[in-house]
C-alpha positions in Angstrom: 0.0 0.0 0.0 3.0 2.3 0.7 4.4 1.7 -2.7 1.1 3.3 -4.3 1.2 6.8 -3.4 5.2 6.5 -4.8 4.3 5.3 -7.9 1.8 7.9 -8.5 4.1 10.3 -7.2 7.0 9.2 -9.8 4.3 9.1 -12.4 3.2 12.8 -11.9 6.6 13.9 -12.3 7.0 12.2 -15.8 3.5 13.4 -17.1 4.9 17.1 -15.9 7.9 16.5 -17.6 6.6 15.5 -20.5 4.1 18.4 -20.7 7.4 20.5 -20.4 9.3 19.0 -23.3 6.3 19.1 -25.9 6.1 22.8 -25.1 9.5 23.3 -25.2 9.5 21.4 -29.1 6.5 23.2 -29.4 7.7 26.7 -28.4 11.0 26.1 -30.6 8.6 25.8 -33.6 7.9 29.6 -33.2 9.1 32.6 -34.8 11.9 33.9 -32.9 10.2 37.4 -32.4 6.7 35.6 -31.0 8.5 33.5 -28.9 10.5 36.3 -27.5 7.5 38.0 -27.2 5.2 35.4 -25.2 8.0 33.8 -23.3 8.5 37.4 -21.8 4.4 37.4 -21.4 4.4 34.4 -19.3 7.4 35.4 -17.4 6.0 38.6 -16.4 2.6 36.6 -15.5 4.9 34.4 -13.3 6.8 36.9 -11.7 4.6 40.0 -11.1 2.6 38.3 -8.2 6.5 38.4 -6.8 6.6 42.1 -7.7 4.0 43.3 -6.4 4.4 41.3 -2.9 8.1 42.7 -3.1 6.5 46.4 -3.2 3.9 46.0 -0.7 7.0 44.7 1.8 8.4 48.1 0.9 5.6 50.1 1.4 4.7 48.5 4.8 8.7 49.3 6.0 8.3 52.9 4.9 5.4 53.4 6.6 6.8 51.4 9.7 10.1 54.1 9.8 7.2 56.9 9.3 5.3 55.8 12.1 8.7 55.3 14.6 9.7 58.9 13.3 5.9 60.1 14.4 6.0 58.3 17.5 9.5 60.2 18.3 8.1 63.2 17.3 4.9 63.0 19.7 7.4 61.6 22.3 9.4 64.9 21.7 6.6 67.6 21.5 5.2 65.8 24.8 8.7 66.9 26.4 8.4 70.2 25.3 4.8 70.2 26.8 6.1 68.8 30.1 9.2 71.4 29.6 6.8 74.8 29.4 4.3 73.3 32.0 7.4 72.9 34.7 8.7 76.4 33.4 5.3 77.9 33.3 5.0 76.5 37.4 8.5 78.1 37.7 7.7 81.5 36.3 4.4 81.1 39.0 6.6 80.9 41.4 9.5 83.2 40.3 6.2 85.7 40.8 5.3 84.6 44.0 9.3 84.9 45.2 9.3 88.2 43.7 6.5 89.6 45.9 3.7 89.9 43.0 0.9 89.7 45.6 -1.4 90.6 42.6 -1.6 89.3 39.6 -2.3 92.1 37.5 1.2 93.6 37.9 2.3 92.4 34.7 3.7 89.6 32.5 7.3 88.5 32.8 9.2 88.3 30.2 12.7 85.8 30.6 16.4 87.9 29.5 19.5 87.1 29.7 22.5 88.9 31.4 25.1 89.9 28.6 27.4 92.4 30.7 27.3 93.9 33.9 29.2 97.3 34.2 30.8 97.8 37.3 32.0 100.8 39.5 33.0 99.2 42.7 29.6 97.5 43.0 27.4 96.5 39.5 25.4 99.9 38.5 24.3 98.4 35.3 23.5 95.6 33.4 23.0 94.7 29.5 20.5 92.2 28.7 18.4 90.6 26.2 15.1 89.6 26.0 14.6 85.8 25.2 10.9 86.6 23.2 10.0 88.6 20.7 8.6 91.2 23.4 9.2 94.7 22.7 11.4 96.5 25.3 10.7 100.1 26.8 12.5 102.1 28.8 11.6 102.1 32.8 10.3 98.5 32.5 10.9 97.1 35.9 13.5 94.0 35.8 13.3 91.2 38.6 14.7 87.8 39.0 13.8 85.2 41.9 14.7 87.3 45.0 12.8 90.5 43.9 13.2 94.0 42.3 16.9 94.2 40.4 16.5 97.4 38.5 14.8 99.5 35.8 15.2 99.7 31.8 17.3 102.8 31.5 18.2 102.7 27.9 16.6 100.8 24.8 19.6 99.6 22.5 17.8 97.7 20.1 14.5 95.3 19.6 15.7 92.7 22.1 18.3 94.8 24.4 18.5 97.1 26.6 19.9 98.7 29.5 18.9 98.5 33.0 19.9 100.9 35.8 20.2 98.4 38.9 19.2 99.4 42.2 22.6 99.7 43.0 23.4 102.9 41.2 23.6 106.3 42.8 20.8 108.0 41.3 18.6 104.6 40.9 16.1 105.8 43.7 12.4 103.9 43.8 9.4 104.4 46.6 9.2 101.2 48.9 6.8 100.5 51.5 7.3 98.6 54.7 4.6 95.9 53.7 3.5 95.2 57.6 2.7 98.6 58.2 2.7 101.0 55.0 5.3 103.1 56.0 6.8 104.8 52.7 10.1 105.6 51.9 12.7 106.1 49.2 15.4 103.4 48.8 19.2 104.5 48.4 22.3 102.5 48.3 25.3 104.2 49.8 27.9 101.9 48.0 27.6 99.0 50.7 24.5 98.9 52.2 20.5 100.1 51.0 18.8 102.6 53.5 14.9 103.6 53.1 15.3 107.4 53.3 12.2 109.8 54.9 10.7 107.6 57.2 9.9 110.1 60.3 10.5 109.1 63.9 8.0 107.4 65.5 6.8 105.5 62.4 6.2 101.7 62.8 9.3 100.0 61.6 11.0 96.6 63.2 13.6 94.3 62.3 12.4 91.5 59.6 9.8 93.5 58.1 9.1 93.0 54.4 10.2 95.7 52.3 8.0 96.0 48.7 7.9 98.6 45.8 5.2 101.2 47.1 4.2 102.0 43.5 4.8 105.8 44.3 6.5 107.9 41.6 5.1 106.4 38.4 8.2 103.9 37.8 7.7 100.6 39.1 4.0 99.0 40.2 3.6 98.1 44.0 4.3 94.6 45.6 7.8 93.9 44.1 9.6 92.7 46.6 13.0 94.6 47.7 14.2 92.6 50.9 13.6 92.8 54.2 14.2 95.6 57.1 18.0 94.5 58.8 18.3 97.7 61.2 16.7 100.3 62.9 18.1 103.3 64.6 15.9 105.9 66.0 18.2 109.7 67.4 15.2 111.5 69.0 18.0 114.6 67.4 16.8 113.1 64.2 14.4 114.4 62.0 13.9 110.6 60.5 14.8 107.1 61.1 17.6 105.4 59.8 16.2 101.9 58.2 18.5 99.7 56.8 17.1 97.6 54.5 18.7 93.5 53.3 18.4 92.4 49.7 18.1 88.9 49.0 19.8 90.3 44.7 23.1 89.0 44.3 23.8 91.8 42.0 27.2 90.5 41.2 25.9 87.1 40.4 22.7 87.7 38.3 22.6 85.8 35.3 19.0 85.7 34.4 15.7 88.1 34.9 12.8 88.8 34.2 11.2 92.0 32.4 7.5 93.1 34.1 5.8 93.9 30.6 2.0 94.9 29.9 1.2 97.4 32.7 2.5 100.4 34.1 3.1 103.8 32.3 5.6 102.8 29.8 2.8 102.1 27.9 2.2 105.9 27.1 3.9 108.0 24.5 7.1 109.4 25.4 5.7 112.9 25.8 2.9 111.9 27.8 5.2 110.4 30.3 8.4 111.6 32.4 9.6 109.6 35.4 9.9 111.3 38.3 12.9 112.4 39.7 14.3 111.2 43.2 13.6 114.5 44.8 10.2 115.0 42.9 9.0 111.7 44.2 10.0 112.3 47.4 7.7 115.5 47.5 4.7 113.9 45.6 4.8 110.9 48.3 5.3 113.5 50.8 5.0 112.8 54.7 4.0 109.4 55.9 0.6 110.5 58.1 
């Protein structure tokens, strides 16, 4: 019983071989140009299937490397999400640190330190804006421990100037955040002092110090440090407050510009800072 399926196997094989041979004889008794011409027929009916499977291979290993390529790209653009979501919280609480107890002081804007110009302390500092925000002069600048200066001086559509608080003339209104008292800030070349705060006014040690908003310069609630010393000479027409910033204004790298409120909105014409002394008389006396 074996030997049957073998015999029909072996006799398969010589009907296909003969098939082959009387097509071959037959074939040979063609025309050269019609044989050529069906012989390439058949062969392209043979091998197209082949072809075609070939192609779809292709296609599905193209559209394999474009779907890797999307997936790196989605992995990447969810970075950048999770990237402006952490610097979004940052800038939240760069705000917060900065003593922007409202939040309709303004939008910051990140810059970058270029050059700081020294005179025994830094007085100034170049910088450049990191968005395509227009700069103006007397924009406040701040970075995570509070109020570092003002724009002084545009120099082009993403730099500018800034006056730090350091600099002689570089005089703002603070408050005394626990109590109201008003003052204006001066740095002697060591040390800041709130000058014009009369005797008697209510002033201790570790007392937040904040931008009053007084003058026209700089919105209130910036933060400028904290009171470090009080001396009271009842021969004294005022107190002497000495006041500790938490600027490292050696060591400041990056900041922020306070954009979209305030009067550096107005034309030039319409609006002139006030001077130290001019301030000090439009604050006046502390009641």
């Amino acid at each position: 019983m074996a030997e049957r399926p073998e015999a029909l196997a072996r006799l398969a094989d010589k009907l296909v071989l003969a098939l082959c041979v009387i097509l071959a004889v037959w074939m040979m008794s063609w025309d050269e140009p019609l044989r050529v011409a069906r012989g390439s027929a058949w062969a392209h009916r043979l091998t197209s299937p082949m072809e075609r499977a070939t192609q779809v291979v292709g296609e599905l290993r193209a559209t394999h490397a474009e779907n890797e390529g999307l997936r790196a790209e989605i992995a990447a653009l969810r970075m950048d999400l999770d990237y402006l979501a952490a610097v979004r919280g940052r800038i939240e609480e760069l705000e917060s640190r900065a003593g922007f107890y409202e939040r309709d002081h303004g939008r910051l804007v990140p810059a970058t330190v270029l050059e700081l110009i020294v005179s025994r302390v830094p007085v100034q500092a170049k910088i450049r804006s990191l968005t395509g925000d227009s700069l103006k002069a007397w924009m406040p600048v701040v970075n995570e421990h509070g109020l570092v200066g003002r724009i002084r001086q545009v120099l082009g559509p993403d730099e500018a100037l800034v006056q730090l608080l350091t600099e002689e003339d570089s005089r703002i209104s603070v408050e005394v955040a626990r109590t109201g008292v008003t003052g204006l800030l001066r740095y002697d070349g060591r040390r800041f002092f709130i000058d014009h705060v009369p005797q008697g006014e209510p002033v201790a040690v570790g007392d937040p110090v904040m931008s009053s908003g007084l003058g026209g310069t700089v919105p209130r609630g910036l933060n400028i440090g904290t009171v470090k010393d009080v001396r009271a000479d009842s021969s004294e027409l005022f107190q002497v407050v000495e006041v500790a910033s938490e600027v490292r204004f050696s060591a400041i790298r990056n900041v922020f510009v306070v954009i979209d409120d305030g009067p550096w909105y107005s034309s030039e014409n319409d609006f002139a800072p006030l001077e130290p002394e001019d301030a000090a008389e439009a604050q006046g006396p502390t009641p």
